[in-house]
C-alpha positions in Angstrom: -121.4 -85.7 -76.1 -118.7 -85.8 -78.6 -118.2 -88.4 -81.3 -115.6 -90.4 -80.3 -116.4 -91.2 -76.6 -120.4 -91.8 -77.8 -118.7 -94.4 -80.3 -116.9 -95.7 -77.5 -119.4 -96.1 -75.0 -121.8 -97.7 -78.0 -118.9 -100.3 -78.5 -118.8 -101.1 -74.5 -122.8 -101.2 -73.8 -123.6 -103.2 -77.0 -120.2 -105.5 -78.0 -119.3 -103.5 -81.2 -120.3 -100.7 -83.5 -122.1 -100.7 -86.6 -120.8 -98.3 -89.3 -122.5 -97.6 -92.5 -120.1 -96.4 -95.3 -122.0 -94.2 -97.8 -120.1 -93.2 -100.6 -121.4 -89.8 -102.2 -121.2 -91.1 -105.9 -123.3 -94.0 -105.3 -126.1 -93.1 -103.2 -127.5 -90.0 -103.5 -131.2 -88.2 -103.3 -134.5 -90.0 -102.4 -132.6 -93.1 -102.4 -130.3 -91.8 -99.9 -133.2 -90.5 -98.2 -135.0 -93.8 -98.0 -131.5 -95.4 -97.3 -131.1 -93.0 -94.3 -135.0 -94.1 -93.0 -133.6 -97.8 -93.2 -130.2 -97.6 -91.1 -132.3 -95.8 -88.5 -134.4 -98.2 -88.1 -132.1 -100.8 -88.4 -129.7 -99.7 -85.6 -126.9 -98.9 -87.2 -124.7 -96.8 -84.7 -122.9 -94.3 -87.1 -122.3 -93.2 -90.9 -119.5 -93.0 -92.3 -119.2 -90.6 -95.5 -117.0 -90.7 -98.4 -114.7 -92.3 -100.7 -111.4 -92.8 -102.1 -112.2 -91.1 -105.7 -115.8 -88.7 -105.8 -116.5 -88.3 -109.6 -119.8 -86.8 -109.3 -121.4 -87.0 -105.8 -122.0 -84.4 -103.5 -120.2 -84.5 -99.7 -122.4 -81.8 -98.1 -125.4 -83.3 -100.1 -125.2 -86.3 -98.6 -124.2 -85.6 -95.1 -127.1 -82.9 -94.9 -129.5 -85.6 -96.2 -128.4 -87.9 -93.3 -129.0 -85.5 -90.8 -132.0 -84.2 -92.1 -133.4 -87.8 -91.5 -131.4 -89.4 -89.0 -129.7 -88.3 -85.6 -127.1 -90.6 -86.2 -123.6 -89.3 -86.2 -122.1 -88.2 -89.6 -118.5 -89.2 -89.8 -116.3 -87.9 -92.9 -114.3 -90.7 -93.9 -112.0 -88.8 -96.3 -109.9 -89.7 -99.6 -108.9 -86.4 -99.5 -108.3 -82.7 -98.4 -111.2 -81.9 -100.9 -113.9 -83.7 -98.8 -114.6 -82.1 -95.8 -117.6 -79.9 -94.9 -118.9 -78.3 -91.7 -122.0 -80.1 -92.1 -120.3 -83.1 -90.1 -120.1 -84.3 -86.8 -116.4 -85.6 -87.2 -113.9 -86.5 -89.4 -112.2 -90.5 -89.0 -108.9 -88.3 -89.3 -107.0 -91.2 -91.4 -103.3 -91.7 -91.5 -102.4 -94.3 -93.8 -99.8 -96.3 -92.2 -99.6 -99.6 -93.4 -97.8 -97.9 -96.8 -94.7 -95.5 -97.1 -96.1 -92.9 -99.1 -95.2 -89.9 -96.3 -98.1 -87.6 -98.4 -101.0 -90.5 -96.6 -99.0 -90.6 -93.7 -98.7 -87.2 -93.0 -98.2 -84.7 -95.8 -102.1 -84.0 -96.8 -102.9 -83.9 -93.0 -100.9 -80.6 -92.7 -102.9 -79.5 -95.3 -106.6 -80.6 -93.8 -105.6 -79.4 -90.1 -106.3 -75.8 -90.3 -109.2 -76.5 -92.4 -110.9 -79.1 -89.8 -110.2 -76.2 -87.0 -111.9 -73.8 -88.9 -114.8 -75.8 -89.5 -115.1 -77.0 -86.1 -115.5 -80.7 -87.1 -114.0 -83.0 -84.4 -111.2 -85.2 -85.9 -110.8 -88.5 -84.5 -107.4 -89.8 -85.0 -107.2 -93.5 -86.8 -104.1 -96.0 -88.2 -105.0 -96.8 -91.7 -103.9 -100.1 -92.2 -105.0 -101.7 -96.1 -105.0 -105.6 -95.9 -104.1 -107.6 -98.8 -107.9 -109.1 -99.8 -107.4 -110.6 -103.2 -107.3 -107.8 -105.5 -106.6 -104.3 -106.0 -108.8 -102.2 -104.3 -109.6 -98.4 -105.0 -107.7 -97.4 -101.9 -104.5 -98.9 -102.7 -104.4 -97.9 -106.5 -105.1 -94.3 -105.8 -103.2 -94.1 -102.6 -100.4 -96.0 -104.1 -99.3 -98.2 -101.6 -99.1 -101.6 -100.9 -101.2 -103.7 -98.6 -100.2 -106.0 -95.5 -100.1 -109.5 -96.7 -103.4 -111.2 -94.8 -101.0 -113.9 -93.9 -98.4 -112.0 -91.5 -100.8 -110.8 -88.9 -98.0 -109.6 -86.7 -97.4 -106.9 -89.6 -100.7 -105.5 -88.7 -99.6 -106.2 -84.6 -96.3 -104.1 -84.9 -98.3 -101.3 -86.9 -101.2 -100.9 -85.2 -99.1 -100.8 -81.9 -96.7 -98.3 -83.9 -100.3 -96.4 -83.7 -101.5 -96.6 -80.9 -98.2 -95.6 -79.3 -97.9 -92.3 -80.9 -101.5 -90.8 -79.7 -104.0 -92.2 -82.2 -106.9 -92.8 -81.3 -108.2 -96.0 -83.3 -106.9 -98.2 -85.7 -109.0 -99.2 -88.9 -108.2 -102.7 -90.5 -109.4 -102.4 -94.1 -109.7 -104.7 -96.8 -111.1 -102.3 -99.2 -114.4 -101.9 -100.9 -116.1 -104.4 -103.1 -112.9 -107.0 -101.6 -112.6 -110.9 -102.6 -111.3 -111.5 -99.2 -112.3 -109.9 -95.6 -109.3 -109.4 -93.2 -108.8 -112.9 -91.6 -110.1 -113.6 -88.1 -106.7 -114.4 -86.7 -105.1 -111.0 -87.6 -108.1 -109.4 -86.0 -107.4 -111.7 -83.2 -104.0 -110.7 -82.6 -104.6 -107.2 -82.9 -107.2 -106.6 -80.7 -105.6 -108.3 -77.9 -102.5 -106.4 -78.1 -103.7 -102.9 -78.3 -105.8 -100.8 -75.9 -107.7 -98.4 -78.5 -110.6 -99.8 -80.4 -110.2 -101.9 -83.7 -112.1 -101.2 -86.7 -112.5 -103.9 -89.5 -114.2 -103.3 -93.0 -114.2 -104.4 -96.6 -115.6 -107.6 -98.1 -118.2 -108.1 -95.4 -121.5 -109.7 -97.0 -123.6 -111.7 -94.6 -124.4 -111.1 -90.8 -122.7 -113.9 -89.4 -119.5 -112.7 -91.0 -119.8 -109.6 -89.1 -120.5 -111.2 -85.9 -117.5 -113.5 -86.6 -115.3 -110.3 -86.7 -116.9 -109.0 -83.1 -116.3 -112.7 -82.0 -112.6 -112.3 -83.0 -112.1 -109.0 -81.5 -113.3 -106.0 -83.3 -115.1 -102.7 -81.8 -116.6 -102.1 -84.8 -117.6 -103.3 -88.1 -118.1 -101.3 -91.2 -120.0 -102.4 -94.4 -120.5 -100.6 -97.7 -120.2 -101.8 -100.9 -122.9 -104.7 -99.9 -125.3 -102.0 -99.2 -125.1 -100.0 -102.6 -128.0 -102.2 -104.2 -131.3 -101.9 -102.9 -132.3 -105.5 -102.9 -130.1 -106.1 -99.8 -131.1 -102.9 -97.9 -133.5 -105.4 -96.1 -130.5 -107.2 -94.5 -128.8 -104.1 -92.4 -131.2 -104.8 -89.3 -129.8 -108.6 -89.9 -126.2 -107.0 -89.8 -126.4 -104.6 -87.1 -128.3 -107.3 -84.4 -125.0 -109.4 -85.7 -122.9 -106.6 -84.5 -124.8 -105.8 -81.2 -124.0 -109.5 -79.5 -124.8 -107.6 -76.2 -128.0 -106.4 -76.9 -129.2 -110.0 -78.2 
């Protein structure tokens, strides 16, 4: 089965998705191996690889690690043309359309078509929508755009059905990593019961019954990251992922 429908059909039989974000530059080696043992286990549904700036970390590395451990589906989640590898099962192929720079829109997308064709990695189409969370994240400084302002939720409505109108296949509401503020129930609300493609929320997600208050409001999947960079809360991502799984409880 391909990616996408497999996501799909998790999101249907168990309420949502879990998504782990693994950023290459912050996990890496035996800790990403013993990382990799514990989302297993744990039940999370899918990884998602990547980052908006790699410094240091390896992309094939880590998504070869992954596999070697898991048989969970390794998802390149892109912050640029640079990071793609063959080693992946897909690519969340991102289109950032909450902002007007036509290069995350579109431009660099030219540029990463023929290389995802040649690779054979599945691309799964997504609206990239960064919401306003208290700070500046990493994504909106590099990409250079500005975020939706968490308190005009039909913003969010008007782009994500913008999206989902032209052909893509998902839209992602993000807050951004490490961010003050999550993306408020009611936009989430609003969005989800207004489009017909699945919703996916992340950044600024730190306790279980956060996540589960995001399903609650209408997401088909919930991604976490940042949180799960330090070891001493690796123990929680069962906690998160039973949160996330309101069917299966």
């Amino acid at each position: 089965m391909k990616v996408f429908p497999y996501l799909k059909d998790i999101a249907v039989k168990k309420g949502a998705g879990y998504l782990l974000l693994v950023d290459p530059d912050k996990i890496e080696g035996e800790k990403l191996a013993e990382f990799s043992d514990i989302c297993r286990d744990a039940g999370v549904d899918a990884f998602l690889i990547g980052g908006s700036l790699l410094t240091k970390g390896d992309l094939s590395e880590t998504i070869e690690i992954i596999k070697s451990r898991t048989n969970i589906p390794a998802i390149i989640f892109p912050g640029g043309v640079e990071q793609l590898s063959p080693l992946a099962d897909a690519v969340l192929y991102i289109s950032l359309i909450s902002g007007r720079n036509a290069e995350q829109i579109f431009g660099k997308h030219v540029l990463a078509a023929p290389i995802i064709k040649q690779m054979g990695i599945e691309p799964i189409s997504c609206g990239y929508m960064l919401i306003e969370s208290g700070k500046t994240t990493t994504a909106e400084y590099i990409s250079g755009s500005r975020p939706i302002p968490r308190d005009k939720p039909e913003i969010a409505l008007s782009t994500a059905l913008a999206a989902e109108y032209i052909g893509m296949k998902s839209v992602y509401l993000e807050a951004g990593s490490g961010a003050e503020n999550s993306v408020p129930a009611e936009m989430i609300q609003l969005v989800s019961s207004q489009v017909n493609i699945p919703v996916i929320v992340g950044g600024g997600i730190t306790t279980a019954n956060e996540a589960r208050e995001k399903v609650e409001s209408g997401a088909s999947f919930i991604v976490t990251g940042n949180y799960f960079e330090e070891p001493e809360n690796w123990g929680k991502i069962k906690d998160f992922a039973e949160a996330v799984h309101f069917k299966n409880n």
